[in-house]
N, C-alpha and C positions, 0 to 999 in steps of 0.2 A: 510713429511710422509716417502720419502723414506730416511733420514739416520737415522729417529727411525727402520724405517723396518731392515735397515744392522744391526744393533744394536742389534735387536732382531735373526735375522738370523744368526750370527755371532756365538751363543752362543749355546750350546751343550746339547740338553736335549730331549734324548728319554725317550719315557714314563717310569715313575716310576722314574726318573731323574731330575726332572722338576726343582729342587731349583732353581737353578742359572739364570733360567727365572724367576721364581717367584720373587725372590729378586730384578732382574733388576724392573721388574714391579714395584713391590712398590716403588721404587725411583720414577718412571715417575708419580703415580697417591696419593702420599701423600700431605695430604694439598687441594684435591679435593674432597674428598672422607671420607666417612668411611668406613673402612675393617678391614677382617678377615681373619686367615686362618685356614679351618678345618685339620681334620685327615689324611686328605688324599691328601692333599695339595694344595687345592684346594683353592683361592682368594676369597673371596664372599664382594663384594662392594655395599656399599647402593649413590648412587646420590641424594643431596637433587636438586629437582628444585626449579624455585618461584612459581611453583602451584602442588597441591595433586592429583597426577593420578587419573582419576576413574576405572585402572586396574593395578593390581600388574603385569609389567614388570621386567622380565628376560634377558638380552642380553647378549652371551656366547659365549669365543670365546677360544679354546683349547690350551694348553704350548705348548704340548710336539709332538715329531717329531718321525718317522721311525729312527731305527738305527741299533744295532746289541748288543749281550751280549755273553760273552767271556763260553766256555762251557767246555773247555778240552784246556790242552795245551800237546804236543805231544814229544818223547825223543828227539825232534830234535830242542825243541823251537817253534814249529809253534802254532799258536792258532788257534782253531775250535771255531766256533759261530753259531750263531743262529739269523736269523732274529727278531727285536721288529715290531708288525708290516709286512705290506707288500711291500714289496722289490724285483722287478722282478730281476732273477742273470745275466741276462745281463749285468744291469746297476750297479754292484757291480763290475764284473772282473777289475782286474788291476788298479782297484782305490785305492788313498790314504785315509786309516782312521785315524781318532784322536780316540785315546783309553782314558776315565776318562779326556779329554781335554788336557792334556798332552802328550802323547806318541802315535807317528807317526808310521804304519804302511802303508801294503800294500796289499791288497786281491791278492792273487795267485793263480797260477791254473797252469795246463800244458802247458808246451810250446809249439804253433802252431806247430814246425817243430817235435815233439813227437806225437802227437796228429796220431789216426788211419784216413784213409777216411771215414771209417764209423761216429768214434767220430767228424769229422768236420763236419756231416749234421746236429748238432745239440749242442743247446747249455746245458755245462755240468751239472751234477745236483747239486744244490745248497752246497750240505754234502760234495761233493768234495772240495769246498775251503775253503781256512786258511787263513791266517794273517802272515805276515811276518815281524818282529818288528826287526828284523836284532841279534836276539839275537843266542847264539850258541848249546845249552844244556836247557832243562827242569828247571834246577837249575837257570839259567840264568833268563831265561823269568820269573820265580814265582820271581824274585829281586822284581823286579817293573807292576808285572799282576797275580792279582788272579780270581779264576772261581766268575761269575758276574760282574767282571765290563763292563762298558758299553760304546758305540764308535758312531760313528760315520761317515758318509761318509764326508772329510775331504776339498773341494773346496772355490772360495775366492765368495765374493757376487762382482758382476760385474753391473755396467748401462751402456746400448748400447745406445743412444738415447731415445727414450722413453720405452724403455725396461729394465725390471730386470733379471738377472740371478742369482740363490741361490740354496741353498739346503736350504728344512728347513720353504717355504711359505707357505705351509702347516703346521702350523695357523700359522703364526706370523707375516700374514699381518690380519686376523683378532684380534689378540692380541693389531698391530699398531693403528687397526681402535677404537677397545674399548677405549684404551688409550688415543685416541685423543677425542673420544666422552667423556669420563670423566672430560678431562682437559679444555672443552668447557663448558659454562654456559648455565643450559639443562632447557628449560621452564616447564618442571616436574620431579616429583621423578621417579628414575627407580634403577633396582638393575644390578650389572655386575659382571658377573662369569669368572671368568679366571681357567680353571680345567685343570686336568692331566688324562690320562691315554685312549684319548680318540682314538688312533691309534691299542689299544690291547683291543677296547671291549666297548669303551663308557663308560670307571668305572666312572670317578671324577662325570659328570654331571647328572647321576641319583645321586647319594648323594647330590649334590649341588641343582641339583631342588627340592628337600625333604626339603631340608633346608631353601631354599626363596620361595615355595611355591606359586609360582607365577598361575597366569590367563591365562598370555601370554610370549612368548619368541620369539627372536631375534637368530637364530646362525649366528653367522659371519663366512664363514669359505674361503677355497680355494675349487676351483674345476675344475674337469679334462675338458683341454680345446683342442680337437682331431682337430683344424684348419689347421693340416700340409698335407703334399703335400700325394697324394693318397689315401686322404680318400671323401665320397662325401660328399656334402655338407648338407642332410638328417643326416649324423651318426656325426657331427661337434659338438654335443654335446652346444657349446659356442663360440662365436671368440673373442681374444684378440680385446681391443682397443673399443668394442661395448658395455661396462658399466656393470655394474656388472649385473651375472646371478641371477637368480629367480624362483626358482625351485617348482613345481607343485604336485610333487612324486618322491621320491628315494626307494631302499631298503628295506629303514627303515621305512618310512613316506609318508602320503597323507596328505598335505598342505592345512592349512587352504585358503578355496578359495577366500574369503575377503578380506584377506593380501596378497595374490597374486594378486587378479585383484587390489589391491591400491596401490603394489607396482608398477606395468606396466603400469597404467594411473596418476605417477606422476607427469610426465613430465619432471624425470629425466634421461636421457641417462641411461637403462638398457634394459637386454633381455631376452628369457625364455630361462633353461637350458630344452631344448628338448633333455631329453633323460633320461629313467628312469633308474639310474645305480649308483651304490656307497650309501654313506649314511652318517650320522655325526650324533652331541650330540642332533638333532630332533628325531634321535630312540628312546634314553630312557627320553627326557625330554616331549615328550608333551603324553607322557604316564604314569608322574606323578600324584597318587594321585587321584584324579576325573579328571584329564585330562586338557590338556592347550592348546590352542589354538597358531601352529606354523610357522611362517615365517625363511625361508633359504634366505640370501643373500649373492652369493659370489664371490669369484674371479677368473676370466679364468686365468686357469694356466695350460701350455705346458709341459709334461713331471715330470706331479707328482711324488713324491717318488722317487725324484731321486734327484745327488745332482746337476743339473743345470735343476730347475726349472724354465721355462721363465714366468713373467708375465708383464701385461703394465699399468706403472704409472697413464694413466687413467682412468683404472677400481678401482683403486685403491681411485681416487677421487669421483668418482662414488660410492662408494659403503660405502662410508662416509655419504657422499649427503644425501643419499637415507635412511640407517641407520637413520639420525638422521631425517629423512621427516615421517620415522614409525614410531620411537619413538615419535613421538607428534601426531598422527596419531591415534597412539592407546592404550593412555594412554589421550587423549581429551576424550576417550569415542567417539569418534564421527563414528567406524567401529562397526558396527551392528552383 
C-alpha cells in the first residue's frame, strides 16, 4: 500500500488537473475491472463479484489535490496565483512549487528583516505573494508559463517508521485504497468512482452518482487528524495509529446510522471521527436522485492541505479492512 500511495502522491493533479492520475489509475485497475471515463473526468468502474449485490454500491474516493493556478505575471517575472482549493498562507510561505510538473518555483514574500513590527504580528495576506521561477522580465516568464497553468506545493513523500509524510493524502490514499479493493477478488458486484474536482465544490461526484445511481456509497477519503501537542484531547478530532475514522456528521452530511454503528462494531481496529467539521463527496452523493444511503471512512491525517501531510501506515490497513468488511456488509443486504 504504501509505494502505491508514493506513486499516487508523487504526481501532480489539482482539481481540474486530474489526467495524469487518472491514467496512472487505469494502469493499476485494468484487467480487474470495467471502466469508464465520463466528461468530466471522472473513472466510473463496475466490479463484477461471484455474487449479485442486493444493493447497488458506490465507493468513491477523489484524484485531485489542493494547489495553486497561475493568475498574472508581473513586469518583473513574478507570478500571482490563486489558491485551488483551501490552502492556509502560512503553510505556502517559502515553499518550493512544481508549475504544470515541470517548472520549479518558489512562494515569496517579504523578507523578515523588511517586515514593520506591526507586519510581524501577523501572517501576511494571501494576494501579497508570488512565485518566483528565477525568470528576469515578463517576456521571460510567458517563455515557459502562461495565465492557468497550475502547481503545486512541490515536497519528497518521506516514511518515518510507521509514518508517512506527503503532500497530496488527501485522497490518494483513498484512491490507494479503491485500487487495492478492485484489484482484490470482491464476493459481490459493487461500482468504484474515482472523481475530480472535489477540493473546489464536490463537481465530479454529483455527476458520477447520477451516473451509477447507486442505493448506497462508500467515501474513502483523508481526514483532519488535531493529535498534536496543545490541543485537548475532546477537540482531537481522530489519533493517528487508532484505525480508520468513521464519521457520524460533517458539514455536508448526517450519516447513515446503520453503517456507522456496523462500521464500529466490526471488530476492526477503528474509531469515531468526534467532531462535526469539514465535509467530502457524501455532500452531493447521498443527496442524489431519491437519496443514498452513506458511509464516510477515513484516514487520520496531521496537517492537511499541506504539503507534509503526516499519516500512519496502520490506519491505512485499517481502512481497507474495514472497506472491504462494508462492502459485503451491505451489498449481503443483510444492513436493514
Amino acid at each position: 500500500m504504501t509505494e502505491l500511495l508514493k506513486s499516487l502522491c508523487e504526481l501532480n493533479a489539482p482539481s481540474g488537473s486530474e489526467a495524469n492520475v487518472a491514467e496512472f489509475i487505469k494502469t493499476q485497475i485494468d484487467g480487474f475491472c470495467e471502466y469508464k471515463t465520463d466528461n468530466l473526468g471522472n473513472i466510473i468502474a463496475f466490479k463484477k463479484g461471484k455474487n449479485t449485490s442486493a444493493k447497488k454500491l458506490m465507493v468513491d474516493a477523489h484524484m485531485d489535490e489542493v494547489g495553486i493556478i497561475i493568475t498574472y505575471i508581473t513586469a518583473e517575472g513574478f507570478l500571482k496565483f490563486k489558491t485551488v482549493g483551501t490552502i492556509d498562507t502560512a503553510s505556502l510561505m517559502g515553499k518550493r512549487v512544481k508549475i504544470n510538473s515541470e517548472i520549479t518555483g518558489v512562494v515569496g514574500s517579504k523578507a523578515v528583516h523588511l517586515i514593520s513590527a506591526e507586519e510581524a504580528k501577523k501572517c501576511p495576506e494571501k494576494e501579497s505573494l508570488y512565485i518566483d521561477i528565477g525568470a528576469k522580465s515578463k517576456a521571460e516568464a510567458e517563455e515557459i508559463i502562461s495565465l492557468g497553468d497550475y502547481g503545486v506545493i512541490d515536497e519528497p513523500f518521506i516514511v518515518s517508521g510507521e509514518k508517512v509524510m506527503s503532500k497530496a493524502i488527501d485522497d490518494r490514499i483513498g484512491c490507494a485504497i479503491l485500487i487495492k479493493l478492485l484489484q482484490m477478488t470482491s464476493e459481490y458486484d459493487f461500482y468504484a468512482t474515482f472523481t475530480t474536482g472535489e477540493e473546489i465544490g464536490l463537481r465530479g461526484a454529483k455527476t458520477a452518482a447520477y451516473s451509477v445511481n447507486p442505493d448506497s456509497a462508500i467515501i474513502l477519503e483523508a481526514t483532519t487528524a488535531a493529535d498534536i501537542a496543545g490541543v485537548s484531547k475532546e477537540n482531537r478530532v481522530c489519533v493517528l495509529g487508532e484505525g480508520a475514522a468513521v464519521s457520524f456528521m460533517d458539514r455536508a452530511t448526517v450519516y447513515d446510522r446503520a453503517y456507522y454503528n456496523a462500521a464500529l462494531n466490526s471488530g476492526i481496529k477503528c474509531q469515531s471521527k468526534c467532531a462535526v467539521t469539514g465535509g467530502n463527496n457524501s455532500g452531493v452523493v447521498h443527496l442524489n436522485r431519491n437519496g443514498v444511503r452513506t458511509l464516510s471512512i477515513s484516514v487520520p491525517c496531521r496537517y492537511i492541505h499541506t504539503a507534509s501531510c503526516v499519516a500512519d501506515k496502520r490506519d491505512f490497513e485499517s481502512a481497507l479492512t474495514l472497506s472491504k468488511y462494508m462492502i459485503n456488509k451491505i451489498c449481503s443486504g443483510s444492513l436493514e
